[in-house]
C-alpha positions as CSV (number, residue, x, y, z in Angstrom):
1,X,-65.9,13.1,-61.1
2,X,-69.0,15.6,-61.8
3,X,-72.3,14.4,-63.7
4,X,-73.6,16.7,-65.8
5,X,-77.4,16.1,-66.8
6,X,-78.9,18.1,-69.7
7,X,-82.9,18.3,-70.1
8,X,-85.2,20.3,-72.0
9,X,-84.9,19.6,-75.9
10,X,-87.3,18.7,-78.3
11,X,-88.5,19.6,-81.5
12,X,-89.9,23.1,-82.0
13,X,-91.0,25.5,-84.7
14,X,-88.7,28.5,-86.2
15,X,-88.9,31.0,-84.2
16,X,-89.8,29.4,-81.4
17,X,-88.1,28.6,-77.7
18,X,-86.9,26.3,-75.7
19,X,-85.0,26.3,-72.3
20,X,-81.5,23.7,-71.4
21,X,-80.8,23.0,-68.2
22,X,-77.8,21.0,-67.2
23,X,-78.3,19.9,-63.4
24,X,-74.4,19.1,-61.8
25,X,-74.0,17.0,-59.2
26,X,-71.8,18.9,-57.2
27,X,-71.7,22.7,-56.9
28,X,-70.8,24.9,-59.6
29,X,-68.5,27.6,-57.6
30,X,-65.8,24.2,-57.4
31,X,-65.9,25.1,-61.7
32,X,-63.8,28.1,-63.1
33,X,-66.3,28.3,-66.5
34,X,-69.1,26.0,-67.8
35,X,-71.1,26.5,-71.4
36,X,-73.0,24.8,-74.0
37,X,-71.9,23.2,-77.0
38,X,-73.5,22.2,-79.9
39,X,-72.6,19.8,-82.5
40,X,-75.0,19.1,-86.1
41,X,-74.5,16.5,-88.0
42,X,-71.4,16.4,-90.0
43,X,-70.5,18.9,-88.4
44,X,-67.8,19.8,-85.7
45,X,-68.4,20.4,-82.5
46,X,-68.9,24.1,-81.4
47,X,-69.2,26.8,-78.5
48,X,-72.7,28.3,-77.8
49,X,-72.1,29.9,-75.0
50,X,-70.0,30.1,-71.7
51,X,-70.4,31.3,-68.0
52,X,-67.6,32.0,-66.1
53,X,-67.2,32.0,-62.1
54,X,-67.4,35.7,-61.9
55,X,-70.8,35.4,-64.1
56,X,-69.6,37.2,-67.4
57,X,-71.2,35.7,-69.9
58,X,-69.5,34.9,-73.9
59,X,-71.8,34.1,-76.7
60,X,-71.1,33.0,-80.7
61,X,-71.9,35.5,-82.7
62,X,-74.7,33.3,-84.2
63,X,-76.8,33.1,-80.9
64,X,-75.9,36.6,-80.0
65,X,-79.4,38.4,-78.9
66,X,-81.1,35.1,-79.4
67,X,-79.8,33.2,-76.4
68,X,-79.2,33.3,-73.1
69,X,-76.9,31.5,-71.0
70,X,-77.3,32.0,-66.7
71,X,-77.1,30.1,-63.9
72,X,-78.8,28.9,-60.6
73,X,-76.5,28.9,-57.7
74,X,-78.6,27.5,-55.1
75,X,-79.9,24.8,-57.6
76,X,-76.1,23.9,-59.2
77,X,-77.8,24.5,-62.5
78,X,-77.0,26.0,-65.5
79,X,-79.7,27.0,-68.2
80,X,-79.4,27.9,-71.6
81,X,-83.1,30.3,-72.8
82,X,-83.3,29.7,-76.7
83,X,-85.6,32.6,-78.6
84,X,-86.2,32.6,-82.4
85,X,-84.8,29.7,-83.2
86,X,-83.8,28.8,-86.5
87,X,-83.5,25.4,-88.8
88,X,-79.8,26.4,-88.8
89,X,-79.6,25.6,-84.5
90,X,-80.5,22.2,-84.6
91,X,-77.8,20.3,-83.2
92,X,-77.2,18.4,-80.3
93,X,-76.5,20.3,-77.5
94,X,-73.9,19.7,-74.6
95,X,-73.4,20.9,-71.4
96,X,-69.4,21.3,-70.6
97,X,-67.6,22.6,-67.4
98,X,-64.3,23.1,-66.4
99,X,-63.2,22.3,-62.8
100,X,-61.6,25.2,-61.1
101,X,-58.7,23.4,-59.8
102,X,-57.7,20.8,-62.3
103,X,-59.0,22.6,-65.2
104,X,-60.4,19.1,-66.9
105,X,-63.8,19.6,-68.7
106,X,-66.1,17.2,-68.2
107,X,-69.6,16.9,-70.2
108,X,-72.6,15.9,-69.8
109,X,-74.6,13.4,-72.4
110,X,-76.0,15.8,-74.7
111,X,-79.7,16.8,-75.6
112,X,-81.1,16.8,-79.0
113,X,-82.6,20.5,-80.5
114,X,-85.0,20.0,-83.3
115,X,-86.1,23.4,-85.1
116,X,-88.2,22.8,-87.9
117,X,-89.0,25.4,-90.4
């Protein structure tokens, strides 16, 4: 079973950034797609962004321009770069992937993202 290990929220002004990274504990070629999710309170829990094997890249249309998902091969770490962040993004975030041969996701314990305004 893979452990997934988010860092890097915090609490930061509108229109500031901040950078996720989700460290796995095994290499990230054995997973067909990871991404980050993000749930607010109340709310349900929804795609950010994903990454898949190949490295193409899929987006909500809310964080489209705004964030950036990419990865670190040699590091098995994925990172998600935040820019102009709004009161609207805070959430916490989770880090998801999907093994490439079982296709179970597994996810990692989430970070909070504060964005005051």
């Amino acid at each position: 079973q893979v452990q997934l290990v988010e860092s890097g929220g915090g609490l930061v002004q509108a229109g500031g950034s901040l950078r996720l990274s989700c460290a796995a504990s095994r290499s990230i070629f054995s997973f067909v797609a990871m991404g980050w999710y993000r749930q607010a309170p109340g709310k349900q829990r929804e795609l950010v962004a994903t990454i898949i094997s190949g490295g193409i890249t899929n987006y909500a249309d809310s964080v489209k321009g705004r964030f950036t998902i990419y990865r670190d091969n040699a590091k098995n770490t994925v990172y998600l770069q935040m820019n102009s962040l709004k009161p609207e993004d805070t959430a916490v975030y989770y880090c998801n992937a999907r093994d490439a041969i079982t296709t179970r996701p597994s996810w990692g314990q989430g970070t909070q993202v504060t964005v005051s305004s």
